[in-house]
N, C-alpha and C positions, 0 to 999 in steps of 0.2 A: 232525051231519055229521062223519063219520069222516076224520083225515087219516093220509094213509099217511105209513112211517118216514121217507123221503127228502122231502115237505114238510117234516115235523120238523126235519130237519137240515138245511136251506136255513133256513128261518124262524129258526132257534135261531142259525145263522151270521151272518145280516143283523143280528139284535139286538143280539150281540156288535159286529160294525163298526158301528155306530151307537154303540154306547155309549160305545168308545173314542175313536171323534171328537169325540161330545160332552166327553169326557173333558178330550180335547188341546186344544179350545177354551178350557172351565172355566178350565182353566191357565194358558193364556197370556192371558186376561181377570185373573187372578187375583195374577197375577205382571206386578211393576213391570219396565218396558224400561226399560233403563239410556238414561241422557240419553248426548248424543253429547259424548265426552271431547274436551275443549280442550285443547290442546299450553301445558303449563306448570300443570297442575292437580296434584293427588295420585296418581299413577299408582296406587299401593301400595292406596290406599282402592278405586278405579275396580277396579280387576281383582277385590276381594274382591266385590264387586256384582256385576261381571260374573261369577263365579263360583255364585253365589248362583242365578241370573238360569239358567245353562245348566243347572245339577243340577238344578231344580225344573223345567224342559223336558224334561229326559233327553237332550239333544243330543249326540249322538256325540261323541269325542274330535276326530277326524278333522276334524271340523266346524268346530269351535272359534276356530279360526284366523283365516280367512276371517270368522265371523264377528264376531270381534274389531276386523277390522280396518276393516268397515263402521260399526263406533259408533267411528271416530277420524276427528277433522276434518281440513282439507286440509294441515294444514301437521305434525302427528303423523302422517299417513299419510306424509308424504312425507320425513318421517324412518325410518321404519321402511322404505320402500322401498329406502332408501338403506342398510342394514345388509345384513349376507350373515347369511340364513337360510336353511339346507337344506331340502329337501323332506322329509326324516326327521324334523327336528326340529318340523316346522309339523303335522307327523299326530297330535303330542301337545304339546299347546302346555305345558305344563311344563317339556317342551327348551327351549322357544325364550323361556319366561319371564325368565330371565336379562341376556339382549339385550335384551328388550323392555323391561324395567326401567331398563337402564343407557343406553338411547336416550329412554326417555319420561320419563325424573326427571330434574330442572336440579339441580343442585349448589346450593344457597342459602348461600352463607359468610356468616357472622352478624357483623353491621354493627359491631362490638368489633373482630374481627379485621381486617377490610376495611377501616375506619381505621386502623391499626394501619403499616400496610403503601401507605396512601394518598399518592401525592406528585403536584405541581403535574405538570401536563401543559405541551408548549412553546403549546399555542395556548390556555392559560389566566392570565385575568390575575389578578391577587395576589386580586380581591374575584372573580370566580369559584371559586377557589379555595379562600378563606374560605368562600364559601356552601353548597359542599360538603362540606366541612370539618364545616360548622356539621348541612348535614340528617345525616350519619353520625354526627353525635352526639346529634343526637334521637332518633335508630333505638337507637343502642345504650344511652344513660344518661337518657333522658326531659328534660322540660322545664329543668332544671337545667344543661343540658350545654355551656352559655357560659363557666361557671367551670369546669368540668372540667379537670383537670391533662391528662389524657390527650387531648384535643381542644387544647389548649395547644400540648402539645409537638409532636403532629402538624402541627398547621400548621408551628410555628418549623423544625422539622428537613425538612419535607416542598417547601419551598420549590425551585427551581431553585439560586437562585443560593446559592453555597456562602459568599460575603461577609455575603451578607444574612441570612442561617440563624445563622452564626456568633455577628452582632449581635444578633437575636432571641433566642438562646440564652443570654447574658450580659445581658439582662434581664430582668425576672420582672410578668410581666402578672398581673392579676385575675381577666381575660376575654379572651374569644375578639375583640371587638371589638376593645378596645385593642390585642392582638398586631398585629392587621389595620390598623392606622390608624397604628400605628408603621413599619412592614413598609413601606406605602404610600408615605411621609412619604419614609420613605430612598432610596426608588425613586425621588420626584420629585427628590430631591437628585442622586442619582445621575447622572439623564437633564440637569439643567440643568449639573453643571459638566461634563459631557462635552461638552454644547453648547459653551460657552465655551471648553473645551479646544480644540476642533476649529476655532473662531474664531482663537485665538492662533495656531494651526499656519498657520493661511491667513495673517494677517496677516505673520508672520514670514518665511513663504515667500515674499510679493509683493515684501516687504522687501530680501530676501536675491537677488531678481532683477537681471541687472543693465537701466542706463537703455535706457531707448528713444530714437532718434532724436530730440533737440531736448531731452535731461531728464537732466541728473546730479546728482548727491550733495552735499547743501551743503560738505560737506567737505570734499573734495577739488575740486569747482568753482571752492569758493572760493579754495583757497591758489593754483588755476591762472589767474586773471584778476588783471589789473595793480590795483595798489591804486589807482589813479587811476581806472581802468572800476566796481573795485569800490565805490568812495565816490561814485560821481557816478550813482547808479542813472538809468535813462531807459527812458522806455515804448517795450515792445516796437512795431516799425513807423510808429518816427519816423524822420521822413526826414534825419536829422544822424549815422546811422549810418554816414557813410562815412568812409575815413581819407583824411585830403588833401593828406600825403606823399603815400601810397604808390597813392593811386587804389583801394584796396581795399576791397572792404565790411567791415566789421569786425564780430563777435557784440556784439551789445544784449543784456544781461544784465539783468533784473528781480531785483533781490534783495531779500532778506525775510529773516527772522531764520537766523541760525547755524543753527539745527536744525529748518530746514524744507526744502522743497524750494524749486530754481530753475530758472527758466523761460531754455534756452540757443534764441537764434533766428540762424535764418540766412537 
């Protein structure tokens, strides 16, 4: 059975498009899809994959972009939404690799430095502070890093109060503990005579008031009642209070030592 030129060249065209499908299939069976990139991972690594990933596809430049942006999870996409990228710069993503780099890499300061520069917070107290102290010096010197001079002086200088840092600094600890338990120590001193201070301030103040109706000063109460009222003490709300001259009721004085109080009634 003879076939003519133009079945020839239909038949020979069909085998071509079949081939190349089966082709593009092979391929992308062949070829690893990049996992979907998490926000905080290796950007720098991820794009060489992703690279890898579209050359062996052959996907347009143009493409790239787009589809870059469906292997990033919700919270990298929605940093990159948030950056200004041109319509120019997204037709060849190489433009737009720069931005996309400086939006999807975290900055990681290495735990040396970031203690270095570590100070108390106001809503941290001296043993949170220590504890933090202490994991920034696991990260940067390994299990050893309780003695560490450099975890030492960070706590001492890194303190709020600049009294207590001072005192910290004019001692010489072993360990991170000990700084921490001294530190502490001062701080409960601290808190108690302020208490006490603030005690004395009340008491002096109520002191320094003057009496209230029916209450004065043994001092001057005293030199102001007759020395006969004053030696002959008598309980307040007897009934011999009255003077008998003069028909008047007279103050009943309760008296007690010089330097207490006395009770004036009327």
């Amino acid at each position: 059975m003879a076939f003519s030129f133009a079945q020839v060249v239909i038949v020979t065209f069909c085998l071509i498009c079949i081939s190349s499908t089966d082709k593009g299939t092979v391929m992308e069976r062949i070829v690893q899809k990049p996992d979907v990139f998490e926000y905080g991972e290796d950007f720098g690594l991820y794009f060489r994959q992703f690279g890898t990933y579209v050359k062996a596809l052959k996907i347009a430049r143009a493409e790239q972009y787009d589809l870059l942006l469906s292997f990033l999870d919700k919270k990298a996409y929605a940093v990159v939404e948030g950056i200004e990228i041109s319509d120019e710069e997204k037709l060849d993503i190489d433009d737009a690799l720069p931005k996309l780099k400086k939006a999807l890499t975290l900055s990681e300061i290495p735990a040396s430095i970031e203690l270095r520069f570590r100070k108390q917070l106001e809503t941290e107290t001296l043993h949170d502070f220590g504890y933090a102290i202490q994991c920034l010096g696991f990260k940067a010197f390994g299990p050893n890093c309780l003695s560490h001079n450099s975890v030492i002086d960070t706590f001492c200088m890194g303190v709020i109060s600049a009294e207590l840092s001072a005192k910290l600094l004019s001692n010489e600890f072993k360990t991170l503990p000990e700084a921490i338990t001294f530190a502490t120590n001062k701080e409960s001193a601290v808190r108690i005579r302020s208490f006490v201070e603030q005690k004395r301030a009340v008491q002096r103040s109520v002191a320094g008031t003057p009496p209230i109706r029916g209450t004065v000063q043994t001092e001057t109460a005293v030199a102001a009642v007759s020395d006969d009222i004053r030696h002959r003490p008598v309980e307040c709300g007897s009934d011999t209070s009255g003077d008998s001259e003069t028909g008047k009721r007279v103050p009943i004085v309760n008296v007690v030592h010089k330097n207490s109080r006395i009770r004036q009634c009327y």
